[in-house]
C-alpha positions as CSV (number, residue, x, y, z in Angstrom):
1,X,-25.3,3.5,-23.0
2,X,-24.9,3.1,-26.6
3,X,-28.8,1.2,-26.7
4,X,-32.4,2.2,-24.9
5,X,-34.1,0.4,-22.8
6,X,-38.1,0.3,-23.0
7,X,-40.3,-0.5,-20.1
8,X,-40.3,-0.8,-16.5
9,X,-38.6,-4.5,-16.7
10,X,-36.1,-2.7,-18.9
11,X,-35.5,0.0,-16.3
12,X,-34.7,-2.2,-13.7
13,X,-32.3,-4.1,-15.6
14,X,-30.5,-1.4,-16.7
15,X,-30.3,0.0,-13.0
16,X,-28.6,-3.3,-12.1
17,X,-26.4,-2.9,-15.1
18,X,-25.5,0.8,-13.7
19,X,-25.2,-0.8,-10.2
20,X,-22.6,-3.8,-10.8
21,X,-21.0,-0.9,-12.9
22,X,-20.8,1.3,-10.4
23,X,-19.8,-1.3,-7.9
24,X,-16.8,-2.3,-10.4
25,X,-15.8,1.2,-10.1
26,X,-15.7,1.6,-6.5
27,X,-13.6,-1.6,-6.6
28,X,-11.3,-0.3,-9.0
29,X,-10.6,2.8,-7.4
30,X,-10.2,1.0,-4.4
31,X,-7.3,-1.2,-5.0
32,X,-6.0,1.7,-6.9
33,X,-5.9,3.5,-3.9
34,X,-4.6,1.3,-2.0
35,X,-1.2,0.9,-4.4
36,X,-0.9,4.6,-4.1
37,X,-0.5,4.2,-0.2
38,X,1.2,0.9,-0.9
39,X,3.7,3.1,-3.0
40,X,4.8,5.0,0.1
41,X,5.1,2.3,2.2
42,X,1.8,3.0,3.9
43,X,3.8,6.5,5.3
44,X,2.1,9.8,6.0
45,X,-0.4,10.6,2.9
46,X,-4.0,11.3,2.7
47,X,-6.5,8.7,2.4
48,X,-8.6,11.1,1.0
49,X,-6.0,12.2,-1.7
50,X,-4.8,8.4,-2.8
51,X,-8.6,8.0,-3.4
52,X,-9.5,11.2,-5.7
53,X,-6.2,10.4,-7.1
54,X,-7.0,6.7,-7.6
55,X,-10.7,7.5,-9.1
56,X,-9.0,10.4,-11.5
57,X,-6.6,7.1,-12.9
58,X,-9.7,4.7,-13.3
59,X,-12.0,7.7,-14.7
60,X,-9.2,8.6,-17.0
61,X,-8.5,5.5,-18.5
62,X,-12.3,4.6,-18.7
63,X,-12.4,7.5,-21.0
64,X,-9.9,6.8,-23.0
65,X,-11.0,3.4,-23.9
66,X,-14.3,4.7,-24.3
67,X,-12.7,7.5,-26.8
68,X,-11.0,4.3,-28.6
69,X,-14.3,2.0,-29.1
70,X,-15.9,4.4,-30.8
């Protein structure tokens, strides 16, 4: 985070900041995921793989408009 947070009320808040985040993110990747078995007509695959493959996608272009805010 681009700001500090001061004090145990502060900590807290930011935690639930960082936890709807992270919940976003698991979201995200989820439905991203999903279209990659989607994408094969639900056929064969890897779970595992449309996942990591999903979450590399999201990270990726979290990153990049992380690189272009700043």
């Amino acid at each position: 985070m681009s700001h500090t947070v001061h004090g145990a009320k502060g900590m807290h808040k930011q935690a639930a900041i960082d936890r709807k985040a992270s919940e976003h993110h698991h979201e995200h990747v989820a439905v991203a995921a999903y279209f990659h078995a989607e994408h094969r007509g639900f056929n064969g695959g890897d779970p595992v793989a449309d996942w990591l493959a999903a979450e590399a996608e999201i990270d990726a272009a979290l990153n990049k408009d992380k690189g272009a805010s700043h």
